[in-house]
C-alpha positions, 0 to 999 in steps of 0.5 A: 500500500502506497501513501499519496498525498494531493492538494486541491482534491475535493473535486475535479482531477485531484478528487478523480486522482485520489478515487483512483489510487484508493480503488487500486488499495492505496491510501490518501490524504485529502487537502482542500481550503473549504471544511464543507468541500472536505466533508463532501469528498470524504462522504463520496468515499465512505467506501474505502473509509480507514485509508482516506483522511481530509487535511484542512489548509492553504497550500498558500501558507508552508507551515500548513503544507509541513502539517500536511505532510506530518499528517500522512506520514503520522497516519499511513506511514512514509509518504511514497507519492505527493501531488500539487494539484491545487489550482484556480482559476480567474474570469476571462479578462485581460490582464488589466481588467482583472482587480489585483487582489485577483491576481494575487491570490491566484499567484499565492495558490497556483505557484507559491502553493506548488513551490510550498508543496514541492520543497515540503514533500522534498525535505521529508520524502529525503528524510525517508530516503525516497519518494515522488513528487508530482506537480499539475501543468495545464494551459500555458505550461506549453507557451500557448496563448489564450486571450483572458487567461493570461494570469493563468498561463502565466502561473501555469508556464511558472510551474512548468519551469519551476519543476523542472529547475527543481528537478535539476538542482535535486539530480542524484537525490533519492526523490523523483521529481515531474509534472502531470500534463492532463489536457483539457479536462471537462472540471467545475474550473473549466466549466467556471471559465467558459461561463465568463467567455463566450461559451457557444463558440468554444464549446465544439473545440471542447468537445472536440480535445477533452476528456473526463475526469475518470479517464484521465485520471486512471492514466495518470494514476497508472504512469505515476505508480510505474514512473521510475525517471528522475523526472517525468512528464506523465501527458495524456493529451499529446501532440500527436493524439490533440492533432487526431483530435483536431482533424478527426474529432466531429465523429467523436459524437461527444457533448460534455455541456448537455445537463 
């Protein structure tokens, strides 16, 4: 039995990723800033009741992600697998309409959190003498531009080459380190940001190139368990299957916004 711990998974990918590893027989420690949120997620999952627990805290605040991790540890011994999961999103503005505050809350959760995250699971994933880490790219991890989520993408980018530089300077330790690449996910955040766009016209190209969680997730969960690199980038929506996609997706006969 592994012990994995993911930020951010009340719902959305990170509550897809932490069903699937409880299913294969694993335990995790849940994470989410909303008492309410968490009392949802653990009730979703009464079934594997003794091998989940849910964490309350900001990945923002470092001292709370160091709490995080004594917290699994005390409960399911050695953290084998940490996930930065936890992300926001903003509405779909430019870059100067969005208010300040906005944009620095996003930055506090989306970069300062996985930064909080990673070097608080690396200290003690080196005190254990092994594990992994993992951190959640998204869109702008890859340099693309979508006009009113530059914010996001930016946070996004950061990630991509923060993990990376971490990843080199950590070369030769006992801590694996790498990033998941998920595509596009149909989530209550991706639902969040086409309600402030226009919705109609990109709605097609959606349901043309993503995915739902439980698929997605049951492969990252996969590769994850398997992955023995130094660092890893675990990409479910590669180049070659977004261009199939994109030539071939009208007979996917797929529509994610029908209620």
């Amino acid at each position: 039995m592994k012990n994995i711990v993911i930020t951010g998974s009340t719902r959305g990918i990170g509550f897809g990723l932490a069903k699937q590893f409880l299913e294969k027989g694993h335990a995790v420690t849940l994470n989410g800033s909303s008492s309410e949120g968490l009392d949802e997620a653990l009730r979703l999952l009464i079934a594997y009741k003794g091998k989940v627990q849910a964490f309350k805290g900001t990945v923002a605040d470092r001292d709370v992600m160091a709490s995080l991790f004594h917290s699994a540890s005390n409960r399911f011994g050695p953290v084998d697998i940490w996930v930065n999961n936890a992300g926001i999103s903003h509405p779909t503005k430019k870059i100067w309409e969005l208010d300040d505050a906005v944009v620095r809350h996003l930055l506090d959760v989306n970069l300062q959190g996985v930064i909080n995250g990673t070097v608080v699971a690396y200290n003690g994933m080196s005190r254990q003498g092994r594990g992994k880490i993992f951190n959640m790219e998204g869109h702008g991890s890859g340099g693309s531009i979508i006009d009113g989520m530059s914010i996001y993408g930016t946070s996004k980018s950061a990630i991509h080459y923060f993990t990376k530089a971490f990843a080199h300077e950590a070369k030769g330790s006992t801590v694996q380190v790498g990033v998941l690449s998920p595509g596009m996910v149909v989530t209550d955040m991706l639902m969040y940001t086409l309600s402030s766009s226009n919705e109609v016209s990109r709605k097609k190209f959606y349901n043309r190139m993503a995915d739902d969680v439980e698929s997605v997730s049951h492969f990252l969960v996969e590769k994850m368990l398997a992955s023995t690199r130094e660092y890893d980038r675990i990409e479910w929506l590669t180049k070659r299957k977004a261009l199939l996609r994109l030539i071939f997706g009208s007979f996917r006969r797929k529509d994610f916004f029908t209620h």
